[in-house]
C-alpha positions in Angstrom: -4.8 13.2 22.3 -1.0 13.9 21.2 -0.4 15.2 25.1 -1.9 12.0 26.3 -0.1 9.7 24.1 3.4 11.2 24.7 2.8 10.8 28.6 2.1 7.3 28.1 4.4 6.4 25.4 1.9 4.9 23.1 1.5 5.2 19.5 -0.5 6.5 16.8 -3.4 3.9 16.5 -3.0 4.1 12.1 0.3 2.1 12.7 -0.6 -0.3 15.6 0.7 -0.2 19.1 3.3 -2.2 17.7 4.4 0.3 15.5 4.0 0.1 11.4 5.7 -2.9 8.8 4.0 -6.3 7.7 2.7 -8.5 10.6 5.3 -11.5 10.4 8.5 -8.7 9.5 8.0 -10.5 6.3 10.5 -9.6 3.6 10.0 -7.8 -0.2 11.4 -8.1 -3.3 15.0 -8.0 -3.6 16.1 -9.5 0.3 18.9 -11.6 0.5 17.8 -14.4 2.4 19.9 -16.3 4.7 22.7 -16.8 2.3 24.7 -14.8 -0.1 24.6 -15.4 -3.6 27.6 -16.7 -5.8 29.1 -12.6 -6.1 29.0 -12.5 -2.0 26.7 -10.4 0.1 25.2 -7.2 -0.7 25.5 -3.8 1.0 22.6 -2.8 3.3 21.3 -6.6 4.2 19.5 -5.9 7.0 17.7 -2.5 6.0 16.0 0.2 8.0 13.0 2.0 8.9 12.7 5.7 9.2 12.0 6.4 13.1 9.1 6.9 14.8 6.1 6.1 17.3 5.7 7.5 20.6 7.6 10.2 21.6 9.1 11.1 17.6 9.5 14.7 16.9 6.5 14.1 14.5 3.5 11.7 14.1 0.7 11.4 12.3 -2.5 11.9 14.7 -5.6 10.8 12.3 -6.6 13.8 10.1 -3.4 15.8 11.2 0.3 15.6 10.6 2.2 16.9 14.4 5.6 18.3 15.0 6.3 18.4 18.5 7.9 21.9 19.7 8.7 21.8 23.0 8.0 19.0 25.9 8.7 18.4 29.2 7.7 15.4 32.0 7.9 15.7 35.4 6.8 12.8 38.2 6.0 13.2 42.2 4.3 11.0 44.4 3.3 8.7 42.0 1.8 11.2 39.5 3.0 12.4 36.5 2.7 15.3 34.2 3.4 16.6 30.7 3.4 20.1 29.4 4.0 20.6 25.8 3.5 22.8 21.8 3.0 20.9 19.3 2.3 22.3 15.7 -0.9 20.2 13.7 -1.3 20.7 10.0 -4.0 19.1 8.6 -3.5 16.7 5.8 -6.4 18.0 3.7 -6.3 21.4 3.5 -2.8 22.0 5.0 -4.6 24.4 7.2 -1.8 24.8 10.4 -1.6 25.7 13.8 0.0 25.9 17.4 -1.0 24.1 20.6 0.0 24.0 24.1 -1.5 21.1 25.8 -1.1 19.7 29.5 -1.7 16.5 31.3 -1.9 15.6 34.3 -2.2 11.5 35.2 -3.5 10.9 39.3 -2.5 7.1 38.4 -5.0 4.1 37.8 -7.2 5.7 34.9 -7.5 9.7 36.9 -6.0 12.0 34.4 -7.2 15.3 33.5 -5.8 17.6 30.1 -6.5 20.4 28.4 -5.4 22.0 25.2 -5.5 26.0 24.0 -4.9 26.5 20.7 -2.5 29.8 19.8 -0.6 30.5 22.5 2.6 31.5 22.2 6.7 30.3 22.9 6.5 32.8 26.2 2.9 31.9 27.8 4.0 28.2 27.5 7.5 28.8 29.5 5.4 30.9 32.0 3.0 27.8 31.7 5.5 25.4 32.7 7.5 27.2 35.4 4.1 28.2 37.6 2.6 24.2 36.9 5.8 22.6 37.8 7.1 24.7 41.2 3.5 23.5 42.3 3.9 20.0 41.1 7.3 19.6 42.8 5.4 20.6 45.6 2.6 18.2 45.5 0.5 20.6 45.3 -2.2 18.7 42.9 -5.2 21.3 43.2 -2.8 24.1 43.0 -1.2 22.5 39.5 -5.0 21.5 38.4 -6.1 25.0 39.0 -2.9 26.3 37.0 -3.3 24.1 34.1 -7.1 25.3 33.7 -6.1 29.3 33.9 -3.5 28.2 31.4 -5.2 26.7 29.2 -8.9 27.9 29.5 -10.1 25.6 31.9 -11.5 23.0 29.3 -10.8 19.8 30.9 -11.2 16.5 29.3 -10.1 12.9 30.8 -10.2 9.5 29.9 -13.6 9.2 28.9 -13.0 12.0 26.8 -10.3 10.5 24.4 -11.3 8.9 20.9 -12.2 5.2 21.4 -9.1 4.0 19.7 -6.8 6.3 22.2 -8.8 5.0 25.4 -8.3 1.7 24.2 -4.4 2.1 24.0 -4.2 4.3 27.1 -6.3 1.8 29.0 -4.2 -1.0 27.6 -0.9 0.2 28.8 -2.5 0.9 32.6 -3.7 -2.4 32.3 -0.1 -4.0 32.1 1.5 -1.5 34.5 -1.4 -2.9 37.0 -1.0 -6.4 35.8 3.1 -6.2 36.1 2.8 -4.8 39.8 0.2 -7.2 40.4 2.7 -10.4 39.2 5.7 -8.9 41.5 3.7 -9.2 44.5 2.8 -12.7 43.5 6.8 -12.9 42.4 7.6 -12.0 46.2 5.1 -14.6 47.9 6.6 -17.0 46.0 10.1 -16.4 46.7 9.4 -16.1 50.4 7.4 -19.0 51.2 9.8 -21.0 48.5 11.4 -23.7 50.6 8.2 -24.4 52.4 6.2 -24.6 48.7 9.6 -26.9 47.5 9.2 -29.2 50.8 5.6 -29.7 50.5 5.8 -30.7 46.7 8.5 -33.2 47.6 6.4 -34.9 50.4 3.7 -35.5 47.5 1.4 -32.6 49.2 -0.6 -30.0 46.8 0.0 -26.5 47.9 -2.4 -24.2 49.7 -4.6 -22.7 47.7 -3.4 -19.2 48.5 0.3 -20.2 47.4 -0.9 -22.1 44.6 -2.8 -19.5 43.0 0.3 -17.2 44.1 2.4 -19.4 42.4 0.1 -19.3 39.2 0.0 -16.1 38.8 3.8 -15.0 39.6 4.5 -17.4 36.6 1.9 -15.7 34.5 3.6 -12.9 34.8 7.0 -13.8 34.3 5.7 -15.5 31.2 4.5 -12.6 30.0 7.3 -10.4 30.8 9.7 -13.0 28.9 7.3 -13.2 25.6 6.9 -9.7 25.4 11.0 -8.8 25.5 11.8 -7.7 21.8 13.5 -11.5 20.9 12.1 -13.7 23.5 14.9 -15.7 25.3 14.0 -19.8 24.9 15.8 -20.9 27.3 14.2 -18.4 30.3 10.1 -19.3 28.6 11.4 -23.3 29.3 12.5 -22.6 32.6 9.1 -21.3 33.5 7.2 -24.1 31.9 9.2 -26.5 33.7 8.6 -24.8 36.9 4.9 -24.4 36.5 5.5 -28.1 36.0 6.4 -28.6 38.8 4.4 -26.7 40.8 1.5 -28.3 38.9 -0.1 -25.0 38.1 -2.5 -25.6 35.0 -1.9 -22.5 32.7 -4.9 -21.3 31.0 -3.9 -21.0 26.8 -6.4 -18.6 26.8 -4.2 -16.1 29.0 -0.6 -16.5 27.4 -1.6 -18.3 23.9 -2.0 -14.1 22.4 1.3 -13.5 24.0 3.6 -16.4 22.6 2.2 -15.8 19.6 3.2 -11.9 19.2 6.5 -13.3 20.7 6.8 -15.9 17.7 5.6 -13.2 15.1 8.2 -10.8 16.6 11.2 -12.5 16.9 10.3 -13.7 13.1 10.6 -10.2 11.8 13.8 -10.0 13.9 14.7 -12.8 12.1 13.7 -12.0 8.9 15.6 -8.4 8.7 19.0 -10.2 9.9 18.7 -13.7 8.3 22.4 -14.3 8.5 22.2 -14.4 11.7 22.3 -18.0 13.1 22.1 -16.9 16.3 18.4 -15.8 16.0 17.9 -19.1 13.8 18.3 -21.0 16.4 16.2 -18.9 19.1 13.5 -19.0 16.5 13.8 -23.1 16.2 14.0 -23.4 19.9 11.0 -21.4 21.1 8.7 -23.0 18.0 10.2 -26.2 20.4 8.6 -25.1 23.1 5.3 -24.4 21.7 4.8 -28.4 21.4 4.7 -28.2 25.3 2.2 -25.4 25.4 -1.3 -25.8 26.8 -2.9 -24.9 24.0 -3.1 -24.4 19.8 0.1 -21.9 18.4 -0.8 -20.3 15.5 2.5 -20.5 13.5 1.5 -19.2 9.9 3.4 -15.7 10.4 6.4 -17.7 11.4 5.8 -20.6 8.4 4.8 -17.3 5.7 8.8 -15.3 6.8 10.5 -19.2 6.4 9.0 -19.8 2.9 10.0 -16.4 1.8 13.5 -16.7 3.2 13.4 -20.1 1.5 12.5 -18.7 -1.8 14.8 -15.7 -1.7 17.7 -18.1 -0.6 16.8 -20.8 -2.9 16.6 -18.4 -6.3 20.1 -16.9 -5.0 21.3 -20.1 -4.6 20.4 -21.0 -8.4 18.1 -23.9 -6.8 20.8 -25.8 -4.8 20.6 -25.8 -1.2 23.9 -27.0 -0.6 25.6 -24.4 -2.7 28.9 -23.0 -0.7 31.0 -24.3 1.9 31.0 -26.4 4.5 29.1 -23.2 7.1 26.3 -23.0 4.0 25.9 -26.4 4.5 25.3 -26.3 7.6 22.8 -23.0 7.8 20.9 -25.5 5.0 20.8 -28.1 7.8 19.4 -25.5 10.5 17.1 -23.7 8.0 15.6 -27.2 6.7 15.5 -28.1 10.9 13.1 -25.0 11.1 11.2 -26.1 8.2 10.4 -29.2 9.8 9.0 -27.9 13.0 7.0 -25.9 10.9 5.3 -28.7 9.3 6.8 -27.1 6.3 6.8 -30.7 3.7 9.7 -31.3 1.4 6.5 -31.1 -1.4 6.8 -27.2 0.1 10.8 -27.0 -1.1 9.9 -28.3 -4.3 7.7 -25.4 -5.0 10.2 -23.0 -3.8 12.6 -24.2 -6.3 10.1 -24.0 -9.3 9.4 -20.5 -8.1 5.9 -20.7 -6.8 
């Protein structure tokens, strides 16, 4: 499981493919909000989080705490493979242990690993120099037939994993299949371009085979642009407007998860720098956009970080919004902009300031 999840880079299912913290990034007791109080701004404003996920020198791995030892990656001809010790205690009895692991991914959803438990520092360098000369060479059944007098010849694959690993594992070869898929579509659409442009201006619908190229190139894109860590407004209106034009219908039931997650993340990215007018204004730009979406938003986790920051900011503030200079003034003017977007009432402001 910890061999499989290193080679594809996913996380521990505990703390969410996303990684661990409150849905929205929402803030405790204490935060700043978006303004500094009377004394000025304190130290440490936008906090931290002690590092982890995929790939982290340790993880939790359900029942088990792991300390990886030693790793190593390697890719040819479109396979990959990963040879590594990692070290699992277990949380309950505190019981510990070594294990060398391999695995070995074919591409699409072909892997095979095994594990051997106790094997020492010099049978896992001999492990990796013999797996990786014939790897290098592309020699698959030679580098199977390694791995298994390695380590024991107990394989497992996909089917093999816990539900919640297959799930994650299937996921992210899923969106490597769906990504390739959308540059293909990326490509048709690029070529055929001026012929698509020319037939749209004579008042002619598109070939089916170019529309639905056209669709799904912009489905991708889409996607690509929500799922960046603060999604970019300006690029997501771009792409509406030319699915707009192109009169491609996009299904909410595709992207709707998507611009959500990209609302709910660039909220917490938001809410940890909330000085930061700069991601103020992204945030009120892409909640914009989601009037011109095909479909219901859900916007509580973005409306649940605004009332917080509201509250923190207001009590700071001692109750006045306009307390400060001129700039305060105007991050009041953006923050209440937000607000309104939101559908957040003035009745809602009023209950910040009493402290509900």
């Amino acid at each position: 499981h910890y061999g499989v999840r290193s080679l594809f880079g996913v996380g521990a299912p505990e703390a969410g493919e996303g990684g661990s913290g409150s849905a929205a990034g929402g803030t405790g007791a204490g935060e700043e909000g978006p303004w500094p109080a009377a004394g000025g701004a304190g130290a440490g404003e936008e906090g931290s989080r002690p590092a982890g996920g995929a790939g982290a020198d340790r993880e939790r791995i359900y029942g088990y705490a792991a300390r990886r030892e030693a790793f190593h990656t390697f890719a040819a001809g479109g396979c990959r493979l990963a040879l590594g010790r990692v070290r699992l205690t277990s949380v309950a009895t505190r019981e510990t242990g070594t294990v060398t692991f391999g695995v070995l991914h074919l591409g699409a959803h072909n892997l095979m690993a095994g594990a051997q438990v106790g094997a020492g520092p010099d049978q896992y360098r001999r492990m990796v120099a013999e797996v990786e000369e014939a790897f290098r060479r592309c020699d698959l059944p030679g580098a199977i037939r390694l791995l298994d007098r390695h380590l024991g010849g107990a394989r497992r694959s996909l089917p093999s994993l816990f539900r919640d690993d297959q799930r994650l594992i299937l996921g992210r070869i899923l969106a490597e299949a769906q990504a390739e898929a959308g540059r293909a579509y990326r490509e048709i659409v690029t070529a055929h371009g001026p012929l698509m442009h020319y037939l749209r201006s004579q008042g002619l619908p598109l070939p089916p085979p170019l529309a639905v190229a056209a669709a799904q190139a912009l489905v991708a894109d889409l996607r690509r642009a929500l799922g960046e860590p603060a999604p970019d407004p300006e690029q997501i209106a771009s792409l509406l407007a030319e699915a707009r034009h192109w009169q491609v219908d996009l299904d909410p039931r595709d992207l709707g998860p998507d611009l959500a997650e990209g609302l709910r993340r660039l909220a917490g990215a938001w809410a940890a720098r909330p000085r930061d007018p700069g991601l103020l204004g992204r945030l009120t730009r892409l909640v914009d956009l989601c009037s011109q979406w095909p479909g219901a938003v859900d916007l509580r986790p973005v409306q649940e970080v605004y009332y917080r920051l509201a509250r923190s900011a207001l009590l700071r503030a001692g109750g006045r919004e306009a307390a400060g200079g001129e700039e305060d003034r105007a991050r009041w003017a953006a923050f209440r902009a937000l607000g309104e977007r939101l559908g957040m009432s003035p009745a809602v402001w009023g209950e910040v300031r009493a402290g509900g």
